[in-house]
C-alpha positions in Angstrom: -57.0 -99.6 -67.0 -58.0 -100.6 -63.4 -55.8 -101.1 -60.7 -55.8 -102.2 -57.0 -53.3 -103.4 -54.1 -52.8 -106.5 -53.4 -52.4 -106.9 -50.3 -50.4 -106.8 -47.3 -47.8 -104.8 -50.2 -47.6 -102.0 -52.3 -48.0 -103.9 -55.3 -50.8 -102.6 -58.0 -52.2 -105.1 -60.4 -54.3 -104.7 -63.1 -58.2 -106.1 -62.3 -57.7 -108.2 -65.7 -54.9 -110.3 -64.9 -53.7 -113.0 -67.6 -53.5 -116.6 -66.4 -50.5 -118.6 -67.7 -51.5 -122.1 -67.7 -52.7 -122.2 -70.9 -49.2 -121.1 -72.3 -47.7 -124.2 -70.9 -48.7 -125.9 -74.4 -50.7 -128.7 -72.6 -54.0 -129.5 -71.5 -55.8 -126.6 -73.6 -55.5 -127.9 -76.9 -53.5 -126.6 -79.5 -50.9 -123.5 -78.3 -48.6 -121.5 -80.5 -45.1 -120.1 -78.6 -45.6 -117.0 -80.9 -49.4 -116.3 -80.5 -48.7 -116.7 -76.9 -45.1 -114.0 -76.6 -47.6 -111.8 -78.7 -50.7 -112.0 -76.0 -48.2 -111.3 -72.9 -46.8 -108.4 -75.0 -50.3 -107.4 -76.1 -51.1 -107.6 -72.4 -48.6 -105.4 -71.3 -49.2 -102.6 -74.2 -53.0 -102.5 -73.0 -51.9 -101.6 -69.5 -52.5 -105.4 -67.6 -49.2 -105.6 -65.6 -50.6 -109.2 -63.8 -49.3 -112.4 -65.3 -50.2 -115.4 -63.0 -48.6 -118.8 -63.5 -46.8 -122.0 -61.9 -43.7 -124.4 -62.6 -46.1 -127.4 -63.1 -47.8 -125.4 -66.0 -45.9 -126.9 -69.0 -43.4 -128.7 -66.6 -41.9 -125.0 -66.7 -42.0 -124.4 -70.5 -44.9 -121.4 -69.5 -42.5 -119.5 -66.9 -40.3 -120.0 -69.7 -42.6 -118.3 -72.1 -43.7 -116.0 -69.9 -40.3 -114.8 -69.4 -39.1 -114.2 -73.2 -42.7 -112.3 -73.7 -42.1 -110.0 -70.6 -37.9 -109.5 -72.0 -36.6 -106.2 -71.1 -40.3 -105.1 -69.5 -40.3 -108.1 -66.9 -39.6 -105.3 -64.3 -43.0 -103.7 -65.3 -44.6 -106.8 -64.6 -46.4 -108.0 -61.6 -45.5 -111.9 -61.8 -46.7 -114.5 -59.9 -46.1 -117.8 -59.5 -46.9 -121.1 -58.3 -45.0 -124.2 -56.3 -46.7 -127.1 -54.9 -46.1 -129.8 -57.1 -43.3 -131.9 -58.8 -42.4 -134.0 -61.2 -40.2 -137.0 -62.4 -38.5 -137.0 -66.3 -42.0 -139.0 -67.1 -44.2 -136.4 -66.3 -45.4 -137.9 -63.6 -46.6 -135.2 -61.1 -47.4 -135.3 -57.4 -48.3 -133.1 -54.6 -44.7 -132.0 -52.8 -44.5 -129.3 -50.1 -41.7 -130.0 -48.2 -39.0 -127.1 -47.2 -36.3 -129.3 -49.8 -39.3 -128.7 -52.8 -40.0 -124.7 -51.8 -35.8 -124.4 -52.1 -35.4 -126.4 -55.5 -38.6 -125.2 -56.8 -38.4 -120.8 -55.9 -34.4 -121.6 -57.5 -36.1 -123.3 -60.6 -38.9 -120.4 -61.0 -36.0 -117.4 -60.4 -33.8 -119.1 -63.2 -36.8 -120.2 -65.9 -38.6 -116.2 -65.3 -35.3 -115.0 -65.3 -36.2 -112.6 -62.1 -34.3 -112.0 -58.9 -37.0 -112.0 -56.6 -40.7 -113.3 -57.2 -43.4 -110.6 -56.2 -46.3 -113.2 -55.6 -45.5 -116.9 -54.8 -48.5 -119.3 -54.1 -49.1 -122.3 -52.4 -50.5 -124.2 -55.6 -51.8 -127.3 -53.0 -51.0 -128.9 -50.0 -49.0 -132.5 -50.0 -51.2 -133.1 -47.2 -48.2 -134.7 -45.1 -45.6 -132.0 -44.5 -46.8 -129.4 -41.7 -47.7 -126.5 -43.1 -45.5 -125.1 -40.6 -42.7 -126.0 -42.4 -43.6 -124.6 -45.6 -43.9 -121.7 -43.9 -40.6 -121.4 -42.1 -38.9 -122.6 -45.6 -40.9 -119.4 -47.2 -39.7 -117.4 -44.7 -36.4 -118.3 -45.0 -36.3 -117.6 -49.2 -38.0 -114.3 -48.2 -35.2 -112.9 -45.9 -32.9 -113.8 -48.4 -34.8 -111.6 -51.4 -36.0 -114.7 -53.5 -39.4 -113.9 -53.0 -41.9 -111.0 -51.6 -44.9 -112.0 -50.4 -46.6 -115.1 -50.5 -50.1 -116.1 -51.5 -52.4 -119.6 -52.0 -54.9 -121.3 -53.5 -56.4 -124.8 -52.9 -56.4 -125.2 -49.3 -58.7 -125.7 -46.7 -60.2 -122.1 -45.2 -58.8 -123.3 -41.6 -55.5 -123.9 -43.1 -55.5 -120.6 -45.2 -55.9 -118.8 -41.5 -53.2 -120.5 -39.9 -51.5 -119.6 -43.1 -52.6 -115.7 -42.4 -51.6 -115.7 -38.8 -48.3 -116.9 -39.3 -47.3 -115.0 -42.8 -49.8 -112.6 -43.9 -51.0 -113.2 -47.0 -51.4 -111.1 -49.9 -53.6 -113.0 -52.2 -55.9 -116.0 -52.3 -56.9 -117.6 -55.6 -60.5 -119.0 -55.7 -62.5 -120.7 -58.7 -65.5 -118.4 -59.4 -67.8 -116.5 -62.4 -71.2 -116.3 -62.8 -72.5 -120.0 -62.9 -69.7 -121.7 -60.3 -70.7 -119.3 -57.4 -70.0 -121.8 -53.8 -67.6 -119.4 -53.3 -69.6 -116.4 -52.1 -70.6 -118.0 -49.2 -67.2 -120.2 -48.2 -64.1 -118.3 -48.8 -64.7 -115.2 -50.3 -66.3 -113.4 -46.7 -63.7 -114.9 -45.0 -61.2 -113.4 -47.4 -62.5 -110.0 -47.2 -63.5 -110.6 -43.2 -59.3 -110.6 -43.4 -58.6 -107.8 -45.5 -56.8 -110.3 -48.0 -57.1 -110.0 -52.1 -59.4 -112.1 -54.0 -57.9 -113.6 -57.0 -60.3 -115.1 -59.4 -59.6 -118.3 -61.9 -61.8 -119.7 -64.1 -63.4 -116.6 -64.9 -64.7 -117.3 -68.1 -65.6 -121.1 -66.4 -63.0 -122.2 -68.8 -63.5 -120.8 -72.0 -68.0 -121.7 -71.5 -68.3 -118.0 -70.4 -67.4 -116.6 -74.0 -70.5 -117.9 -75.2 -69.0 -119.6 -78.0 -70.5 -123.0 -77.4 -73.6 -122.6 -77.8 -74.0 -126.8 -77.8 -72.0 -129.4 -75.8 -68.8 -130.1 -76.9 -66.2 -132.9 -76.8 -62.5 -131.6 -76.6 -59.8 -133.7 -77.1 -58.5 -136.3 -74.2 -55.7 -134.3 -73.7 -57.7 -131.1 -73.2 -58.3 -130.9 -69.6 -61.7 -129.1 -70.4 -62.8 -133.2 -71.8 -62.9 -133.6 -67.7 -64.1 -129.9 -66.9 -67.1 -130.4 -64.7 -68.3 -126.7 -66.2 -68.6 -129.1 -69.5 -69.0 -132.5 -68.2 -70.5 -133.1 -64.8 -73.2 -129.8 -64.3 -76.2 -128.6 -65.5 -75.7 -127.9 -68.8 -79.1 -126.5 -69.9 -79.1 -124.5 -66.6 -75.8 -123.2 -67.6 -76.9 -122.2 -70.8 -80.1 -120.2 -69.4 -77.0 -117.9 -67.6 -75.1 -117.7 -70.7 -78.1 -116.4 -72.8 -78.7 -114.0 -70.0 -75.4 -112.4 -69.8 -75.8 -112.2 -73.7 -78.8 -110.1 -73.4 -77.1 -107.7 -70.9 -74.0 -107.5 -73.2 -76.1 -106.5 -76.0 -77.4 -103.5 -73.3 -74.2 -102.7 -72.6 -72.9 -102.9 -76.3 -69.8 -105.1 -75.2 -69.3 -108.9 -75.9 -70.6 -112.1 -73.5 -66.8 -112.2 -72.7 -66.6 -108.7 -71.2 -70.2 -109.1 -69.4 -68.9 -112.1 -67.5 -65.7 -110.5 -66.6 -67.4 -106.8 -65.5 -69.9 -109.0 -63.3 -66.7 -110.6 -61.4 -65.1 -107.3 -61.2 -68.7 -105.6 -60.0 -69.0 -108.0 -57.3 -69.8 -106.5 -53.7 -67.5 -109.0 -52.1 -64.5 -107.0 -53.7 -62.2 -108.9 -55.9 -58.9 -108.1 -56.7 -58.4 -109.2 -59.8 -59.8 -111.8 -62.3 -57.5 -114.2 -64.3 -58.1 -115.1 -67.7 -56.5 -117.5 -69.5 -55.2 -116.6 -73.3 -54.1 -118.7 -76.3 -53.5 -115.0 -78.7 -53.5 -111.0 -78.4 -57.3 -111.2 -80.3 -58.5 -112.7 -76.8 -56.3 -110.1 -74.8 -58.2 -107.2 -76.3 -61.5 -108.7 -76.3 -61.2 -109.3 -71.9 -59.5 -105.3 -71.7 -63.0 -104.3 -72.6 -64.2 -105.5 -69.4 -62.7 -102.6 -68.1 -63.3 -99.0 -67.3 -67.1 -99.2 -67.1 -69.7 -100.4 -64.2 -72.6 -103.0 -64.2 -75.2 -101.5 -62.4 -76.7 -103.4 -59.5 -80.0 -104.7 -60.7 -78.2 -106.1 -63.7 -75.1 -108.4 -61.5 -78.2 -109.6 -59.4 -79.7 -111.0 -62.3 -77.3 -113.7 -63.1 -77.9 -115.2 -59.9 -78.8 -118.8 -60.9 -82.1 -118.7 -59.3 -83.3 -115.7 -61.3 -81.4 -116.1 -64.5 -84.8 -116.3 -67.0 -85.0 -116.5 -70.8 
């Protein structure tokens, strides 16, 4: 297993981290409670000690899970978490990051992981009203108290993530990126290691496309939230494809599966990322993204998938 610091801590996670959202048991199809406790356990018996989720996922029911998988080995686990948004007893959700949401919503996390203190807790998006100021300063508050340990983000504006760094230093940022959804190479990413602060991947497998098990378009369910995925809707899809069939031919090279090619690219990347989060519905999936680890892509190969160069 490979490890690094996230940091601004002395935290070590696991370079395969396992993204909760999925868990929730909405918006990814169909989700079984057991195949997922089984996956999180599977997860931790492989070495990954990351487990990355939010309140929203589920409307709490994947901290919930989350929690009963991890049982007496939660304190082996690096968790973290996400608050950002709320919701009414319809389901309704909006944006909410006012200091009375960070209160309710860090109390509602502690109680549904059934922790003392969360190691990671992200800003999940910004309600665009409160100052971030605010936020901050209510943070603050429920880290001097022991609720939470450090604090991370994802889904803000780069000038907004700095103001974020120079007030609270921040000890991981998550970022949307694999082999065909690459903006972030030039945006975030040098910024992030410009400011010695992690790089957490998500969509890593560009939602399931990566494995290389749709080989043709597909239509998913309305309530799927891939049936509005722009990695299966809105790009390229034949260009898409070309990279797909590309990192297939290297996997065969390499003797490991598409799955583990994408993931070793993100992990190989010069731009040194932390750790890249992959969703799981079942403990077959677990094992298959583990293989990603403990070997190296060498350099002419991660150049390759570059869009421009990716040939068939």
């Amino acid at each position: 297993m490979e490890y690094r610091t996230l940091s601004n801590t002395s935290l070590e996670v696991s370079r395969i981290g396992i993204g909760c959202w999925a868990i929730g048991g909405h918006g990814w199809g169909r989700v079984n409670d057991d195949d997922s406790i089984r996956a999180i356990q599977t997860a931790l018996e492989s070495g990954i000690n990351f487990f990355d989720t939010a309140d929203v996922y589920g409307l709490g029911h994947s901290e919930s899970i989350l929690s009963k998988a991890l049982d007496k080995n939660r304190s082996n686990a690096v968790i973290s978490t996400k608050f950002g948004l709320t919701w009414d007893t319809n389901g309704n959700i909006k944006r909410d990051t006012t200091p009375q949401r960070v209160n309710e919503a860090v109390e509602a996390s502690l109680r549904r992981l059934n922790i003392e203190s969360i190691p990671l807790y992200i800003i999940h998006y910004h309600d665009g009203v409160t100052p971030i100021e605010e936020t901050l300063y209510a943070l603050l508050k429920c880290k001097e108290a022991g609720k939470i340990q450090h604090i991370g983000c994802s889904n803000l504006p780069i000038p907004m993530m700095e103001t974020i760094n120079q007030l609270m230093p921040l000890s991981g940022v998550q970022v949307p990126y694999n082999a065909i959804d690459r903006e972030m190479e030039t945006t975030f990413m040098p910024v992030l290691n410009n400011l010695s602060i992690s790089t957490l991947t998500y969509s890593s497998l560009a939602q399931g496309l990566l494995s290389g098990k749709y080989s043709n378009k597909v239509e998913f369910d309305s309530e799927d939230i891939r049936s509005r995925s722009p990695y299966f809707q809105n790009m390229d899809y034949a260009a898409n494809k070309k990279i797909i069939q590309e990192i297939g031919l290297m996997a065969k090279k390499y003797q490991v599966t598409t799955t583990q090619m994408a993931l070793r690219w993100i992990l190989d990347n010069p731009l040194s990322i932390t750790s890249a989060l992959t969703g799981v519905k079942n403990h077959l999936q677990v094992k298959e993204n583990v293989g990603a680890l403990d070997w190296n892509l060498e350099k002419e190969d991660f150049e390759k998938l570059k869009p421009e160069n990716a040939e068939i």
